[in-house]
C-alpha atoms as an extended CHARMM CRD file, in Angstrom:
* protein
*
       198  EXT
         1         1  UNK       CA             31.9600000000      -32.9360000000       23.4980000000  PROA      1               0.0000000000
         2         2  UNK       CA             32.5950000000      -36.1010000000       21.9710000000  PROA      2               0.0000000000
         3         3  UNK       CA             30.0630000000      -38.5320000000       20.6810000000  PROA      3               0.0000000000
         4         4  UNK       CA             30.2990000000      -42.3350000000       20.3390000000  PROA      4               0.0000000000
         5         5  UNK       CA             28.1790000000      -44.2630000000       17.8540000000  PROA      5               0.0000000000
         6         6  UNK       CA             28.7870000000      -48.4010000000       18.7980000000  PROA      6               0.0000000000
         7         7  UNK       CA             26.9630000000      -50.5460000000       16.5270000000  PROA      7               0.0000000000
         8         8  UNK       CA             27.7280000000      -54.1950000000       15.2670000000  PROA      8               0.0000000000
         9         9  UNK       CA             25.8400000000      -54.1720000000       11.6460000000  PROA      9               0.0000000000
        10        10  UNK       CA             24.3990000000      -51.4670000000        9.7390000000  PROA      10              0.0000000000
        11        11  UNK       CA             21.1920000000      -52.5380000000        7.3780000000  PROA      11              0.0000000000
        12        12  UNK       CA             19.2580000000      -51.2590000000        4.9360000000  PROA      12              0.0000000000
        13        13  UNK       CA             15.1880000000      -51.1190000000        5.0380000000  PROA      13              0.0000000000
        14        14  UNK       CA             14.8560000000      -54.2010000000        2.7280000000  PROA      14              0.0000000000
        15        15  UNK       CA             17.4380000000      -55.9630000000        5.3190000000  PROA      15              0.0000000000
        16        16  UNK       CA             20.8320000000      -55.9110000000        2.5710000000  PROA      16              0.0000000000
        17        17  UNK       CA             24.1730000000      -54.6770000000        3.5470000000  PROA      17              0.0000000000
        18        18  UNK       CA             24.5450000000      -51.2580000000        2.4420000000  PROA      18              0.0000000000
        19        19  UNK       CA             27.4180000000      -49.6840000000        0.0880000000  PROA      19              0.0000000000
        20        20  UNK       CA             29.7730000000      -46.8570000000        0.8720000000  PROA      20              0.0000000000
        21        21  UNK       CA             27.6760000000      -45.1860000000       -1.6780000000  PROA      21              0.0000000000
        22        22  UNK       CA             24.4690000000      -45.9490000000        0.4220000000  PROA      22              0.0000000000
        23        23  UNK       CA             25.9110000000      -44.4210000000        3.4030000000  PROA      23              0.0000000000
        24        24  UNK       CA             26.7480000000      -41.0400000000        1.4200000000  PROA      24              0.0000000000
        25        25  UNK       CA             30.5290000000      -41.7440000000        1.0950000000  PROA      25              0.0000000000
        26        26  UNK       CA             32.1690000000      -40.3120000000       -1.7420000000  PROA      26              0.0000000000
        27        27  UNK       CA             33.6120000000      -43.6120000000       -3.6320000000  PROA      27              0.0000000000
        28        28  UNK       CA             34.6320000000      -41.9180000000       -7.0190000000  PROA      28              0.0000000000
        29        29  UNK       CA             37.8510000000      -42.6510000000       -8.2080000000  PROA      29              0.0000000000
        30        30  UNK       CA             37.7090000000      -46.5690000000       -5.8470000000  PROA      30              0.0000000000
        31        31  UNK       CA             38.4330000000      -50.0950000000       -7.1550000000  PROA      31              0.0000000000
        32        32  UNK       CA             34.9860000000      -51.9760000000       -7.1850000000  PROA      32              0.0000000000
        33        33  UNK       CA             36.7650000000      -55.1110000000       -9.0560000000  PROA      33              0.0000000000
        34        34  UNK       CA             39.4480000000      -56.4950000000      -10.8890000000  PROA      34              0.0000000000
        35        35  UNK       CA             38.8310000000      -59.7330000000      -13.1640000000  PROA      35              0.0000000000
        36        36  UNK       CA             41.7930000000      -61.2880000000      -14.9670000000  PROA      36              0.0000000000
        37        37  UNK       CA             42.0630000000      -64.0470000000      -17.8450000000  PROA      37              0.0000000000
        38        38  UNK       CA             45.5200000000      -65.2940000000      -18.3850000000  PROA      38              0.0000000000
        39        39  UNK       CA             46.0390000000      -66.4980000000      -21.5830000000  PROA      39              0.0000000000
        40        40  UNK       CA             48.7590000000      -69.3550000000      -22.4190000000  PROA      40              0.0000000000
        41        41  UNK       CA             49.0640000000      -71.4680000000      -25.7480000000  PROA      41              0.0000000000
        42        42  UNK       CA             49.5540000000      -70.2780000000      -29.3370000000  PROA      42              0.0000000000
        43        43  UNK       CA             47.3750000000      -69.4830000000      -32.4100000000  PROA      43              0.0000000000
        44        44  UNK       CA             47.6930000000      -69.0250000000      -35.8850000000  PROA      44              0.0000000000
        45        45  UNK       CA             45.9120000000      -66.8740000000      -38.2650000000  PROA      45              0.0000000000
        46        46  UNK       CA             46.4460000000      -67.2410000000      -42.2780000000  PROA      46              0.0000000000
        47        47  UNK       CA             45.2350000000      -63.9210000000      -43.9570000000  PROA      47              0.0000000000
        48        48  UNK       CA             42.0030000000      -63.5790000000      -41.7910000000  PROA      48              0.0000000000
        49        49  UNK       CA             40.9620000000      -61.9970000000      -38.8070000000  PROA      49              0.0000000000
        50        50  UNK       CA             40.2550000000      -63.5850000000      -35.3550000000  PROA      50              0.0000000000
        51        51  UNK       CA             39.2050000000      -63.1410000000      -31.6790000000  PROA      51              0.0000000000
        52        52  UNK       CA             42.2570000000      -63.8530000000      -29.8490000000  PROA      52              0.0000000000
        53        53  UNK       CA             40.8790000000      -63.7500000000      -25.8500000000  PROA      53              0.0000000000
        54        54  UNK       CA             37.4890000000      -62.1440000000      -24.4280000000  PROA      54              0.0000000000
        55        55  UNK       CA             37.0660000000      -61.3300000000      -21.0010000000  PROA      55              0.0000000000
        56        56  UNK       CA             33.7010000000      -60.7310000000      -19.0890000000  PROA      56              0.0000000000
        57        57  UNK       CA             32.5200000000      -59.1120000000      -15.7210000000  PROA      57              0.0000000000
        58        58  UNK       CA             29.2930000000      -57.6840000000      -14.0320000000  PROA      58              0.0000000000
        59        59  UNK       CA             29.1840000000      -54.5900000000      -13.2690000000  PROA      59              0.0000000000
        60        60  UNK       CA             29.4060000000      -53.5580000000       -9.4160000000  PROA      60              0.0000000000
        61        61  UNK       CA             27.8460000000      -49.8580000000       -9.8150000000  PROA      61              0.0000000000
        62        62  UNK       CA             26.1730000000      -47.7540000000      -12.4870000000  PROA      62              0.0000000000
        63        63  UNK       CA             28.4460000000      -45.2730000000      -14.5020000000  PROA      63              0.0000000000
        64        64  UNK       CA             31.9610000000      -46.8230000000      -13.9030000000  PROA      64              0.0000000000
        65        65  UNK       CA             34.7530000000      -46.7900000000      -15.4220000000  PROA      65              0.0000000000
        66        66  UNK       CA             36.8670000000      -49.1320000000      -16.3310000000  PROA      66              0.0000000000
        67        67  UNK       CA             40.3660000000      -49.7790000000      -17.3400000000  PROA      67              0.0000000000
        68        68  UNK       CA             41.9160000000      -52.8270000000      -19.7220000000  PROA      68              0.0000000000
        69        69  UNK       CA             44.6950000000      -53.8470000000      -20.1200000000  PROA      69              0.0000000000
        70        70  UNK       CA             46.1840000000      -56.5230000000      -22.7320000000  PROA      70              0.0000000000
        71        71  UNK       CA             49.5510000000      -58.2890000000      -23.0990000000  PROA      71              0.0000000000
        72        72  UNK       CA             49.6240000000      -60.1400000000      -25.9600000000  PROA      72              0.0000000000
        73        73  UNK       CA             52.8140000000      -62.0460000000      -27.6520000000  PROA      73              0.0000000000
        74        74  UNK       CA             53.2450000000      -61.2240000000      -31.8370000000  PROA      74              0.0000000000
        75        75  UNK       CA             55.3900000000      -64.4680000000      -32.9910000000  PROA      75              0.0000000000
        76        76  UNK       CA             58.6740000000      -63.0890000000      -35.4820000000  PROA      76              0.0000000000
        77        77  UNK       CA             58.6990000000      -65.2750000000      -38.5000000000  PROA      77              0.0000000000
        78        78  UNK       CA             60.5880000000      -67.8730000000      -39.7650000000  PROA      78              0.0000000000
        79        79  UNK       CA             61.8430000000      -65.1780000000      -42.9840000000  PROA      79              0.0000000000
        80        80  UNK       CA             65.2880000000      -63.8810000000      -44.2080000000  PROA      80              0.0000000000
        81        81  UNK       CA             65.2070000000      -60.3680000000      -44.8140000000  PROA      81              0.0000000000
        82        82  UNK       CA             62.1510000000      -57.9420000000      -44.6140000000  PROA      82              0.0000000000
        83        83  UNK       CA             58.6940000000      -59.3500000000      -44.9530000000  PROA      83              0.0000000000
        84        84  UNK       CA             55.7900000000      -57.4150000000      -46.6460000000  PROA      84              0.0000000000
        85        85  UNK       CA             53.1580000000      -58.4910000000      -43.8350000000  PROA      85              0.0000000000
        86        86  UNK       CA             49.9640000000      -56.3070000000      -42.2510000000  PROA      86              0.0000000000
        87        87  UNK       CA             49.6060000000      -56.9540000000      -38.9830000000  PROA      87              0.0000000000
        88        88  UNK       CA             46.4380000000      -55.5250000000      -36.9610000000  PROA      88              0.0000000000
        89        89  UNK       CA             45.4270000000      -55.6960000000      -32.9710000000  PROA      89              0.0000000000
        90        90  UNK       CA             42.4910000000      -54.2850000000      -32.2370000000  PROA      90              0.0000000000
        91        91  UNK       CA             40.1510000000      -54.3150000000      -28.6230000000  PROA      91              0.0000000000
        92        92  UNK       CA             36.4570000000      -54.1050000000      -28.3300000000  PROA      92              0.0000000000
        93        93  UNK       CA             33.6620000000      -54.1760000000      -25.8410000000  PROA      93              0.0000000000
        94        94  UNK       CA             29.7030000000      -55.2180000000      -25.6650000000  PROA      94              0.0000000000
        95        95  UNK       CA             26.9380000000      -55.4530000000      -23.0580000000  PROA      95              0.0000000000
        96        96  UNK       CA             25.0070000000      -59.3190000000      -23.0490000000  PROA      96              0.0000000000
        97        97  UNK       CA             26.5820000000      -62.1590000000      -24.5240000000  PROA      97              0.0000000000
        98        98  UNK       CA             29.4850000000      -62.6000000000      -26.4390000000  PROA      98              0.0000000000
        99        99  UNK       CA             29.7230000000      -63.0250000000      -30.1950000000  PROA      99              0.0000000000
       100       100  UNK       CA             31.9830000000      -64.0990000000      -32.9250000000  PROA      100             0.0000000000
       101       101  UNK       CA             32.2530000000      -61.0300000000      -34.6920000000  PROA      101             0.0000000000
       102       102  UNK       CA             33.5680000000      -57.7230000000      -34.2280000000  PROA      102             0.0000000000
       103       103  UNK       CA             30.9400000000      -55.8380000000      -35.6500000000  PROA      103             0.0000000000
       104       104  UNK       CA             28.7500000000      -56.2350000000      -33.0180000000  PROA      104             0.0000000000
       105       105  UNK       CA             31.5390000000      -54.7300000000      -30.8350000000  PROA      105             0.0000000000
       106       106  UNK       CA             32.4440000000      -51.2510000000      -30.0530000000  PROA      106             0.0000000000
       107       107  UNK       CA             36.0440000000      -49.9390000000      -30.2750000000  PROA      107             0.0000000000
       108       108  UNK       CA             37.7950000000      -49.6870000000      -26.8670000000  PROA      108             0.0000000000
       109       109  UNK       CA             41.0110000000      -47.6820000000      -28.9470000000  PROA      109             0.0000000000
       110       110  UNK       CA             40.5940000000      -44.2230000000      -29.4040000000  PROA      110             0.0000000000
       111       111  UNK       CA             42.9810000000      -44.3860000000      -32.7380000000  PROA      111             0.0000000000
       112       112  UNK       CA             42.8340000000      -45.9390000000      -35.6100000000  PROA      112             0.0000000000
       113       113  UNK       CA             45.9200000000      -46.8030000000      -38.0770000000  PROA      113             0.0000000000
       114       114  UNK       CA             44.9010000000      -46.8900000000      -42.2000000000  PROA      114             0.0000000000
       115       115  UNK       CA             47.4640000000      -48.9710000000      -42.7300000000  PROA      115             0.0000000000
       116       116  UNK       CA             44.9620000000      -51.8640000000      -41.3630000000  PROA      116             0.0000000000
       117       117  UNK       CA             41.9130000000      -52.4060000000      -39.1920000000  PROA      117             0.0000000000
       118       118  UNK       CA             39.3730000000      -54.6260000000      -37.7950000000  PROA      118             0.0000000000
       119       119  UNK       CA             36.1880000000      -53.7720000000      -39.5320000000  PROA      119             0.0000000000
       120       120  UNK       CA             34.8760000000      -50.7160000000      -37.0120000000  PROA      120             0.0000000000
       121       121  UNK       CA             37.0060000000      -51.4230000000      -34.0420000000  PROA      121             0.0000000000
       122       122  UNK       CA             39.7250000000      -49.9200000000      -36.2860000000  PROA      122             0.0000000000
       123       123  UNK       CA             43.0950000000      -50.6930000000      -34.1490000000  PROA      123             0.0000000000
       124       124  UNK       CA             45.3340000000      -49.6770000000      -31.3090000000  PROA      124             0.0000000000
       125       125  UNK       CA             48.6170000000      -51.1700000000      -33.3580000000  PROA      125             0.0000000000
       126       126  UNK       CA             49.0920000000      -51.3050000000      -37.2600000000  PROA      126             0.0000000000
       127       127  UNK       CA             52.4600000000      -52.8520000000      -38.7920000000  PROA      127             0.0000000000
       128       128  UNK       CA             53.2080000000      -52.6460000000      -42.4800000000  PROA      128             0.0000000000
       129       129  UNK       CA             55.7880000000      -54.9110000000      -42.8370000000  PROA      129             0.0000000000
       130       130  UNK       CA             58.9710000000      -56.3210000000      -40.4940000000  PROA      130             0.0000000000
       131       131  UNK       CA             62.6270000000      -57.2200000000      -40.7930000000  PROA      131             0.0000000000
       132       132  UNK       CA             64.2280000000      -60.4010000000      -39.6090000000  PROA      132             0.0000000000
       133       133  UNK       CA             67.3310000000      -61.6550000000      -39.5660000000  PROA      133             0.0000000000
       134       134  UNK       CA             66.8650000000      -65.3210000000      -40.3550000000  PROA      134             0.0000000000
       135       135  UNK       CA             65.9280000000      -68.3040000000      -39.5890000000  PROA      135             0.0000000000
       136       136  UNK       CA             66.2920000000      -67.2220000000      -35.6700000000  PROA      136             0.0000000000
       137       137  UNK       CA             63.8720000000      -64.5080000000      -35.7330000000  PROA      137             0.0000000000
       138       138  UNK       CA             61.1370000000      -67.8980000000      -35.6930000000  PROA      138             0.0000000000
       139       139  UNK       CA             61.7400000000      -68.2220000000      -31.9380000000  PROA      139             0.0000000000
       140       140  UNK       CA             61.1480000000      -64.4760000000      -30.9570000000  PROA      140             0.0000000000
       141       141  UNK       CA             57.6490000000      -63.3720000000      -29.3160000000  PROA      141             0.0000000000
       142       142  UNK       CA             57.5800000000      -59.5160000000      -29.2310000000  PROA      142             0.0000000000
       143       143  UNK       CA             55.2810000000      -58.5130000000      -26.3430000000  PROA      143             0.0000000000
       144       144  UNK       CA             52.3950000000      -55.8940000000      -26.9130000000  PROA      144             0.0000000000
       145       145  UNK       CA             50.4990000000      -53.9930000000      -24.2290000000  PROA      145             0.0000000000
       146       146  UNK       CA             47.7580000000      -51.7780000000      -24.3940000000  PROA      146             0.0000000000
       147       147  UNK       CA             45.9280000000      -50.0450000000      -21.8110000000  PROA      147             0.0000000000
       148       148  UNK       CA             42.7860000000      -47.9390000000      -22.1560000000  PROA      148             0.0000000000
       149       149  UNK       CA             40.4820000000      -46.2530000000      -19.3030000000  PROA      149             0.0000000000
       150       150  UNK       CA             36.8580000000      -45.9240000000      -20.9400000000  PROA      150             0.0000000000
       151       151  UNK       CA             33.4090000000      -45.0500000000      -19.6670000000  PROA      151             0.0000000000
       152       152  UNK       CA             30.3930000000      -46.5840000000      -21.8880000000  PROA      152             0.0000000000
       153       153  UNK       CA             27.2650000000      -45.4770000000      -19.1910000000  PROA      153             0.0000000000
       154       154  UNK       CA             26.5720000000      -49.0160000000      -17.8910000000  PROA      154             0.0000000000
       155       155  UNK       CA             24.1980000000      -49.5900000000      -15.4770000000  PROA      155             0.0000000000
       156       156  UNK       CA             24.5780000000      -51.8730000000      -12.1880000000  PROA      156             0.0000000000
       157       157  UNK       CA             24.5520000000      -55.5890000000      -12.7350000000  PROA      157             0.0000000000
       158       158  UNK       CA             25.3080000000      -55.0930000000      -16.8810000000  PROA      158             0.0000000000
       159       159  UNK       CA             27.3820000000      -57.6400000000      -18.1690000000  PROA      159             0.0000000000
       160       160  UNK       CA             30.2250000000      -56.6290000000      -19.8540000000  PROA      160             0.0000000000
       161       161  UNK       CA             32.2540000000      -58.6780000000      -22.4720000000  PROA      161             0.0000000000
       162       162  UNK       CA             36.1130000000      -56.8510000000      -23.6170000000  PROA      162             0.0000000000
       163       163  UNK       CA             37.4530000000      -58.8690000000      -25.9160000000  PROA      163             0.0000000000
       164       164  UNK       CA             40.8830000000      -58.3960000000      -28.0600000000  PROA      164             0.0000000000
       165       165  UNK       CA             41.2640000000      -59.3850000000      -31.8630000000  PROA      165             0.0000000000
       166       166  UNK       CA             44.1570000000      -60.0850000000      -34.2170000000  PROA      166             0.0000000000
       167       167  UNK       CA             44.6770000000      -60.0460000000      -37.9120000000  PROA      167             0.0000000000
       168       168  UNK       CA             47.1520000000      -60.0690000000      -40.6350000000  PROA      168             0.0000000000
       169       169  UNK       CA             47.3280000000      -60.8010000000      -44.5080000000  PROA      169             0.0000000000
       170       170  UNK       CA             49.3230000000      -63.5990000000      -43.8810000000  PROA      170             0.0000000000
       171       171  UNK       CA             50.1990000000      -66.6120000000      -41.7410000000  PROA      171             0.0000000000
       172       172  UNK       CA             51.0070000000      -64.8180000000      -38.1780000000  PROA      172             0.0000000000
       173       173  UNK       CA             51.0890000000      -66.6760000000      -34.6150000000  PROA      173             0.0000000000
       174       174  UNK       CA             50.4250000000      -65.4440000000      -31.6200000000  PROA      174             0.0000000000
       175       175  UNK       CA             51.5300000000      -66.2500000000      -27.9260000000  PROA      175             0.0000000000
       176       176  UNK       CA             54.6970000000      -68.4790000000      -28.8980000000  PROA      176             0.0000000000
       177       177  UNK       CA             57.1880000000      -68.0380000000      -31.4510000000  PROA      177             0.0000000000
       178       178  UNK       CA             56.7280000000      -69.2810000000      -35.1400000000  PROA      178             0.0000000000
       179       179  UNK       CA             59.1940000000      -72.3260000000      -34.7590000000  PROA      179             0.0000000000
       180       180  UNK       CA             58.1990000000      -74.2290000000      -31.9760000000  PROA      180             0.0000000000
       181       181  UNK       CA             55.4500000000      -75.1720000000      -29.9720000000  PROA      181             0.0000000000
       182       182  UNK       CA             54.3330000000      -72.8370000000      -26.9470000000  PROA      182             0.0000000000
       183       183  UNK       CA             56.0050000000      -74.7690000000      -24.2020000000  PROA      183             0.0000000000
       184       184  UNK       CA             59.5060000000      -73.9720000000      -25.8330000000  PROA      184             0.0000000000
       185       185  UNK       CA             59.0660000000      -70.2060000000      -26.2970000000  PROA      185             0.0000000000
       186       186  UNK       CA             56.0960000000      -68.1380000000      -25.6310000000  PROA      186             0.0000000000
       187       187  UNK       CA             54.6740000000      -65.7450000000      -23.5360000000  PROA      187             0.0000000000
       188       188  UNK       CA             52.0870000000      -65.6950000000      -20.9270000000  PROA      188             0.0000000000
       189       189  UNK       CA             49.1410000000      -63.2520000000      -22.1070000000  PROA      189             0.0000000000
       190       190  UNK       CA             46.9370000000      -61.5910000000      -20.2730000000  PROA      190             0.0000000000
       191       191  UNK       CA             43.3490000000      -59.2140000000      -20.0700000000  PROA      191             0.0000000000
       192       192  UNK       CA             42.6220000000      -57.7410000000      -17.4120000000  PROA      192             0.0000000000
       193       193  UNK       CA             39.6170000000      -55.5350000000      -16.3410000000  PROA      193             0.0000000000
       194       194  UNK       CA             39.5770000000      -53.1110000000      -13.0710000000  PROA      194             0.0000000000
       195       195  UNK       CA             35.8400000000      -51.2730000000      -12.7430000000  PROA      195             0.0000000000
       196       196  UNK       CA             36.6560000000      -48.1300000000      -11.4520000000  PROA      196             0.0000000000
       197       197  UNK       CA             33.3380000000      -46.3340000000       -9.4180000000  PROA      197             0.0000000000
       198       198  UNK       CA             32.4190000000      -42.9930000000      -11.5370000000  PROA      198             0.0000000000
């Protein structure tokens, strides 16, 4: 026997539009969101440490997941030969506002280098020093990516902030090369944020 159930809208008592989740569907493992800040232009860092992009969502469910991923450009230098230079890129998340320093962030990386770090957020990449060949390693822009599925116990309707952070001992850029500006040669950056349902 075969049964037929025709309706045009299901509600819920108080009258909202009901979830998978609210009609007993298994969601785990589903997209809720995605939320993406591209990131053009170039900065420059002398011997300090600085947020390079933050990206923030609200959470669509309580316990998701969520994945991030960053593409970020490290200029080459203007340098002949090898260059003694600490580079550090780090990525760290908070719930409420955002803030300008990474101590009040927690580390998104599950690693962290000893070569260099960013105060507790430690690092996902650590470089000691680099070689270049001249004067022409100023235009290169050597692409990073990271990509990191974490699960801090959020509830629904938390606002998350992910935001990524750059250092080095010495004059670095990042997004275009060292040379020239970032409408000649650069590279377009990126965060992005998918909430995964737990």
């Amino acid at each position: 026997m075969t049964s037929i159930i025709k309706v045009d809208t299901l509600q819920k008592a108080n009258g909202a539009t009901p979830t998978a989740a609210d009609l007993g569907i298994n969601t785990t493992g589903t997209v809720l969101q995605v939320v993406q800040s591209v990131i053009t232009g170039k900065i420059t860092i002398n011997n300090s440490t600085a947020k390079w992009g933050e990206l923030s969502l609200t959470t669509k469910e309580s316990n998701s997941s969520f994945l991030v991923e960053v593409i970020i450009g490290v200029a080459g230098q203007n340098h002949t030969g090898n260059l003694d230079r600490d580079l550090v890129l780090a990525c760290g998340y908070k719930t409420g506002s955002i803030s300008s320093s990474h101590s009040d962030y927690s580390s998104v990386s599950t690693q962290s280098f000893s070569r260099e770090s960013v105060g507790s957020l430690g690092s996902w990449y650590a470089e000691d020093a680099s070689v270049h060949a001249g004067v022409y390693s100023g235009y290169m822009i050597r692409p990073f990516t990271f990509k990191r599925l974490f699960s801090p116990s959020l509830s629904s309707g938390t606002n998350l902030n992910v935001s990524q952070w750059v250092g080095s001992d010495g004059i670095q850029d990042f997004g275009a090369s060292d040379l020239p500006g970032y409408s000649d040669s650069g590279l377009e950056q990126s965060i992005t944020i998918t909430e995964i349902a737990g």
